[in-house]
Structures are given as C-alpha cells and as structure tokens.
C-alpha positions in Angstrom: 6.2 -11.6 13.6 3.0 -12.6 11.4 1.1 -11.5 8.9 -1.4 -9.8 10.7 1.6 -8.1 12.9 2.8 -6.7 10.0 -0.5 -5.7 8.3 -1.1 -3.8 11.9 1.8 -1.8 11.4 0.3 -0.6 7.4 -2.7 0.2 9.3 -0.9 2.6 12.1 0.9 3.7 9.5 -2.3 4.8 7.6 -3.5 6.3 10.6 -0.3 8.3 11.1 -0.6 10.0 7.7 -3.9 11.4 7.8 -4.2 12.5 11.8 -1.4 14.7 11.5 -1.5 17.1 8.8 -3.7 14.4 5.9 -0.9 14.0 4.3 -2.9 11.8 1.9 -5.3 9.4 1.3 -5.6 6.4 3.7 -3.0 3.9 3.3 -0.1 2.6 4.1 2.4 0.0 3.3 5.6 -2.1 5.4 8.0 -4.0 3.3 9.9 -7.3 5.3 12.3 -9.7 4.1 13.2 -13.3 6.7 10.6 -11.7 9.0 12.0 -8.3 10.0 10.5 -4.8 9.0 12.1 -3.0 6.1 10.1 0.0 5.3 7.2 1.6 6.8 5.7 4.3 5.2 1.9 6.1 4.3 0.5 7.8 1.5 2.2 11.8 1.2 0.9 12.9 -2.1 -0.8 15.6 -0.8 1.9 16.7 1.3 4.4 16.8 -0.7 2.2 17.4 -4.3 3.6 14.1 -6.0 0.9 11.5 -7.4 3.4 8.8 -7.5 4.0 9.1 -3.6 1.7 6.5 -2.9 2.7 4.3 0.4 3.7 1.6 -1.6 5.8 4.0 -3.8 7.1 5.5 -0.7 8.1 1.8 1.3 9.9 0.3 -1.9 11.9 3.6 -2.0 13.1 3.3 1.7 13.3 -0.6 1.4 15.7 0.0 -1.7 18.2 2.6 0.0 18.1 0.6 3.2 19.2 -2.8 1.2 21.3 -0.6 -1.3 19.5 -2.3 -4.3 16.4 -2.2 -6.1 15.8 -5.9 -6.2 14.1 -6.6 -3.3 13.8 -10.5 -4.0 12.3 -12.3 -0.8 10.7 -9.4 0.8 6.6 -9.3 1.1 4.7 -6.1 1.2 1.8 -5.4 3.2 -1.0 -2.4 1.3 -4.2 -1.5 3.6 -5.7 -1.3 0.0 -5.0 -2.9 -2.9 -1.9 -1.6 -4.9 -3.0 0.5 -8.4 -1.3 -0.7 -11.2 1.6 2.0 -10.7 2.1 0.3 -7.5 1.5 -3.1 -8.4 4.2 -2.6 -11.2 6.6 -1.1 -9.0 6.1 -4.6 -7.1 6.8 -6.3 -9.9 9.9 -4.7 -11.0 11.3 -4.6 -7.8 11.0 -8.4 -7.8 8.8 -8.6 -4.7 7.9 -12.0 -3.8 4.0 -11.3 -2.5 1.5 -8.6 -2.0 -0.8 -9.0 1.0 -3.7 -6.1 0.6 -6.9 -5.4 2.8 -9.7 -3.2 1.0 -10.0 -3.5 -2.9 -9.6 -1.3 -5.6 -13.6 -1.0 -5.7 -13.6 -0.1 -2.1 -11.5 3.1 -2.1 -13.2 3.6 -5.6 -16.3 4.1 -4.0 -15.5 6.5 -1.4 -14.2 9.5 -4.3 -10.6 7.9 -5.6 -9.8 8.5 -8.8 -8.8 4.3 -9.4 -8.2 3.1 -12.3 -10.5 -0.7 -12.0 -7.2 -3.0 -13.2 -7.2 -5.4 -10.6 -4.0 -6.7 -8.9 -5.0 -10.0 -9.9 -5.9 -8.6 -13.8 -1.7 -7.2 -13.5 -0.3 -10.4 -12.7 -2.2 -12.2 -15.1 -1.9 -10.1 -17.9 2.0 -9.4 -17.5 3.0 -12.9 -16.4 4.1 -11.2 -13.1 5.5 -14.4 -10.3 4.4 -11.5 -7.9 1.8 -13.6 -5.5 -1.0 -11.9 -4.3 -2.9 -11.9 -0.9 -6.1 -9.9 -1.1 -9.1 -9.2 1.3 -6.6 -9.8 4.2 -7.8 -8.2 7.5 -10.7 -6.5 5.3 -12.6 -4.9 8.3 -9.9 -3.6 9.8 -8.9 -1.7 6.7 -12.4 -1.1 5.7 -12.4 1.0 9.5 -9.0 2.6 8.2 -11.4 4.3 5.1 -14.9 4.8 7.5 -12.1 6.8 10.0 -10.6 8.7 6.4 -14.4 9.4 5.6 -14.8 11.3 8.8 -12.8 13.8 8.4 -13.2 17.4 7.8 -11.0 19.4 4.8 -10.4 15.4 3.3 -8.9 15.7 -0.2 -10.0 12.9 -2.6 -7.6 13.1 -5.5 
C-alpha cells in the first residue's frame, strides 16, 4: 500500500465519524508499521465527552493494545489535519517514526476549533523530537473533508 492508500483510509475514516451520529470533529487517523494497517480510528470526543479522544489519541490507543506495547517504533501515522500538540506528543512518546498530515492547524482554526497555533513543526523543533513530519499531504482532499464538516446541521465546534 502507499501513502496516499493510507491517507484514503484517515479520510473515510473522517467521514465515518461525523455521518453517523458527529461523533466529533472531522478527522481521522490510521497507524501502519512494514506496510500493513494497525489502527483506524476518527475523532469521538463528542460522543463519548472526552477532549483527549482525538483520532490520533484514539489510533495510538488501538495500535498499542493490538502490538501489546506502547512503543510503536517503525509505524507511521496518517492525520487528515495536523496533530495538536497533545497529539503530536503522544507521537512522540510513543516513538512514532513519521507524521504525514493533510490540512494545517490554521485551517481547522479557521473554521471555529479551539487550536492552540504550536505547529507540528514548532513541537519537533522545540523538544528535539526524531518524530519526522509530512505536512500538506493530499491537502484538497482533506480540505473537502472540513468544507463537507462545514455543511452540516447541529455541527459542534469545541
């Protein structure tokens, strides 16, 4: 599989979380080590009322059980937007090799989230982190992922 195979899956992942039920914001996240999927998974902080269930958050949780470890050296994650720094440390801690991301920060800031503007980039700079990150990848398709979020009635911007 490639890179954009795997960011496809983040995307219908991203999709599947706010069609049925918004069971947050727009995003999603899929975890892969030697080319096979780990962890798929989409934002559910509004469904189940925890602001650290973000789909990155939620993927490195099912990515650790599923290994039975919470290193998760040699595996890439895929974000349809970049990670927030609670997400981009959880990379980092969890010894993630690379971050590929589609819309920025300032993107989903725009549209009502409530980001804090610490770059991915500003993260691994300032903490020395090896984590290598891959931003702006498939950019319009993600960027359709938030236009799509934007039409929808009874949205919750949090």
């Amino acid at each position: 599989m490639t890179d954009k195979r795997f960011m496809d899956l983040a995307i219908e992942e991203a999709y599947k979380g706010i069609k049925y039920g918004s069971e947050g914001g727009p995003f999603g996240a899929v975890i892969t080590k030697d080319g096979l999927v780990l962890a798929m998974a989409h934002n559910t902080v509004l469904k189940n009322n925890d602001p650290t269930q973000h789909a990155e958050m939620n993927a490195i949780s099912l990515a650790s059980a599923k290994l039975g470890t919470y290193d998760l050296s040699g595996c890439v994650i895929y974000s349809t937007t970049e990670p927030c720094p609670m997400c981009f440390s959880a990379i980092h801690w969890a010894k993630i090799d690379r971050v590929v991301y589609g819309t920025g920060i300032d993107d989903v800031k725009t549209i009502g989230f409530n980001e804090l503007t610490i770059s991915a980039a500003q993260m691994k700079k300032q903490g020395a982190s090896p984590v290598i990150v891959e931003g702006g990848f498939m950019y319009e398709e993600c960027m359709e992922l938030l236009k799509f979020w934007e039409t929808l009635p009874n949205k919750k911007v949090y």
